[in-house]
C-alpha positions as CSV (number, residue, x, y, z in Angstrom):
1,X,-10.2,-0.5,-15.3
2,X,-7.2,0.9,-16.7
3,X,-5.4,0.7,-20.1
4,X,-5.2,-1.9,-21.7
5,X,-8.4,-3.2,-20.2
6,X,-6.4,-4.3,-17.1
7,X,-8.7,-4.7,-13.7
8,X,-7.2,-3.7,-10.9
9,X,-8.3,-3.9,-6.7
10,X,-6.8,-1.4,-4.5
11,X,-7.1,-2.1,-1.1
12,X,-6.5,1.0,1.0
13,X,-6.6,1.6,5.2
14,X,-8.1,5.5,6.2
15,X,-9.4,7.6,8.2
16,X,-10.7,9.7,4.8
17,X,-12.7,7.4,3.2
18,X,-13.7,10.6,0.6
19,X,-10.4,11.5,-0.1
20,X,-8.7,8.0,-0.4
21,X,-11.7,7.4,-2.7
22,X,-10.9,11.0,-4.4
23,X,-6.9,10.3,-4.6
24,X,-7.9,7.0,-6.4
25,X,-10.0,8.6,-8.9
26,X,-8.2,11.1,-9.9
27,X,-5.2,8.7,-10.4
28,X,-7.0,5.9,-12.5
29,X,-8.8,9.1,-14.9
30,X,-5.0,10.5,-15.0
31,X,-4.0,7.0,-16.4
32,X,-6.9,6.8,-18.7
33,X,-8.9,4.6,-16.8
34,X,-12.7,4.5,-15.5
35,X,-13.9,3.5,-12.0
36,X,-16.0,0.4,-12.3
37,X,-16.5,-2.5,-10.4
38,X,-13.9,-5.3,-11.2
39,X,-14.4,-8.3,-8.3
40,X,-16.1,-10.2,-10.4
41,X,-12.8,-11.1,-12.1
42,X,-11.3,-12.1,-9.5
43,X,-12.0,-14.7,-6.5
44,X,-11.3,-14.2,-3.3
45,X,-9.1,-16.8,-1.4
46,X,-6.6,-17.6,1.1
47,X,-3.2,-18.3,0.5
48,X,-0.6,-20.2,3.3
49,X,3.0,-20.2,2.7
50,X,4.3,-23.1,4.8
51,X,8.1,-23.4,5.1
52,X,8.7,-26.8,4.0
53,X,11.5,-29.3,4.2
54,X,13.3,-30.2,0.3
55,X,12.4,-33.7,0.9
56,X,9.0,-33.0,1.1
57,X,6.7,-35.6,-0.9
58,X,4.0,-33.0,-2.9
59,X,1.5,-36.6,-3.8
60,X,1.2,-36.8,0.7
61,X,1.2,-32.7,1.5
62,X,-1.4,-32.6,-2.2
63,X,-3.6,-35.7,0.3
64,X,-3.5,-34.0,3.6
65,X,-4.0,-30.2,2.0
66,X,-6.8,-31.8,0.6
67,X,-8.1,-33.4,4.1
68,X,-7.7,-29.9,5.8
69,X,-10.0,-28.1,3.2
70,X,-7.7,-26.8,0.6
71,X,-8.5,-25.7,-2.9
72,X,-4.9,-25.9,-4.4
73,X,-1.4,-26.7,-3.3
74,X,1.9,-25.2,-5.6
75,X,5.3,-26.7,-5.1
76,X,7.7,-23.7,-5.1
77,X,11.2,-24.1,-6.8
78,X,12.7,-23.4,-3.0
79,X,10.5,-25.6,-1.3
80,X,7.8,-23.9,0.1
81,X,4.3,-25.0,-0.4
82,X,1.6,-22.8,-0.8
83,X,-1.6,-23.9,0.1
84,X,-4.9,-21.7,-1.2
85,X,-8.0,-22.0,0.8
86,X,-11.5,-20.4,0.5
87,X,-11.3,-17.2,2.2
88,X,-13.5,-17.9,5.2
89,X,-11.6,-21.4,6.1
90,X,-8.0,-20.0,5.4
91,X,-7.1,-20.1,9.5
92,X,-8.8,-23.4,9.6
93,X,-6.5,-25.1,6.6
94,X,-3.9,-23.7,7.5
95,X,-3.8,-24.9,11.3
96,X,-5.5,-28.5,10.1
97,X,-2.3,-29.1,7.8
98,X,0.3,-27.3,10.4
99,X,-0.8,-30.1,12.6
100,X,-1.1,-32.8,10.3
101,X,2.1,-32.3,8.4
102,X,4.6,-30.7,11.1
103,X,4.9,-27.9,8.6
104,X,5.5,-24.2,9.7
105,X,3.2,-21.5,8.3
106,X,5.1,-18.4,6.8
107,X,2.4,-16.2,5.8
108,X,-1.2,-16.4,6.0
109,X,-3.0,-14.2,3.9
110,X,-6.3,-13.4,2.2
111,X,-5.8,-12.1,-1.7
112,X,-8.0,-11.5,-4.5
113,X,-6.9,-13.8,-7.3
114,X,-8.0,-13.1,-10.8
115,X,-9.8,-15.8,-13.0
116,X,-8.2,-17.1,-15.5
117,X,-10.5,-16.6,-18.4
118,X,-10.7,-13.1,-17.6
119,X,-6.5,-12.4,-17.6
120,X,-5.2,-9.7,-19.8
121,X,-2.0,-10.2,-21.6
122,X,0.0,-6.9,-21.7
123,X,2.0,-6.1,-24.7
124,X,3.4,-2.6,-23.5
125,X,3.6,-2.8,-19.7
126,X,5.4,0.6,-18.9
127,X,1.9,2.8,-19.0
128,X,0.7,0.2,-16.3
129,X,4.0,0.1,-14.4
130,X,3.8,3.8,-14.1
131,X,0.3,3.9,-12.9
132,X,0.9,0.6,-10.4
133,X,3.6,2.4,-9.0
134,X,2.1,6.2,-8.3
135,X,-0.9,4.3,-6.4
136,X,1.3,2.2,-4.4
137,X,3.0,5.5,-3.2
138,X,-0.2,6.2,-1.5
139,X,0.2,5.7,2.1
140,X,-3.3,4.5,2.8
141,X,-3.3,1.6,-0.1
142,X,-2.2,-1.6,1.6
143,X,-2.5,-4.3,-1.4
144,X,-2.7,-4.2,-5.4
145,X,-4.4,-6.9,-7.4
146,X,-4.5,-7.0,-11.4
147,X,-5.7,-9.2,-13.7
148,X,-2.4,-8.7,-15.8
149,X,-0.4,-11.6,-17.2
């Protein structure tokens, strides 16, 4: 947790687990933060980004998303869909409506998304900007969730 009560998941690749572990710790204290567990704010699931055609008709890809095991389908502005899955089934949904739909799948991947009732609006962002950005200049951190709005 870091100020102001913001929960964040750093998800890092070693081959130091003890001093990954140490470079993180001494980077949340620095930022006046505490190490504590935060998943429970967040759920894990898996999110598809499927190219999709601008005539696309969201009520039939909303059907067939739903038939292949999805959770939720957005409409993006630019016409991709994005499809979230549970985590374990996110291969599964996202061939099932590749096949079903003729759409093309951008980008599979799994994320940590954070609850809704436990979102944090945040008046001054700079403090968390600055912090966000020193631990995503670590080379072994590969993916930052927060519960920030």
């Amino acid at each position: 947790m870091v100020p102001p009560s913001v929960a964040v998941i750093v998800e890092c690749q070693t081959d130091s687990k003890a001093r990954t572990l140490n470079d993180m710790r001494t980077a949340v204290k620095e930022s006046g933060g505490t190490m504590t567990p935060t998943s429970h704010m967040f759920d894990r699931k898996g999110k598809i980004v499927f190219e999709g055609p601008k005539d696309i008709v969201e009520e039939e890809i909303f059907d067939q998303a739903i038939e292949a095991g999805a959770v939720d389908v957005q409409m993006e502005d630019d016409g991709k869909v994005v499809v979230f899955a549970e985590y374990s089934q996110t291969t599964a949904v996202a061939d099932a409506l590749a096949a079903s739909s003729g759409l093309e799948v951008e980008n599979l991947d799994i994320i940590w998304d954070p609850k809704v009732d436990m979102m944090v609006d945040v008046a001054s962002p700079e403090m968390l900007d600055d912090f966000l950005g020193r631990i995503q200049d670590e080379p072994s951190v590969q993916d930052v969730y927060t519960n920030a709005i």
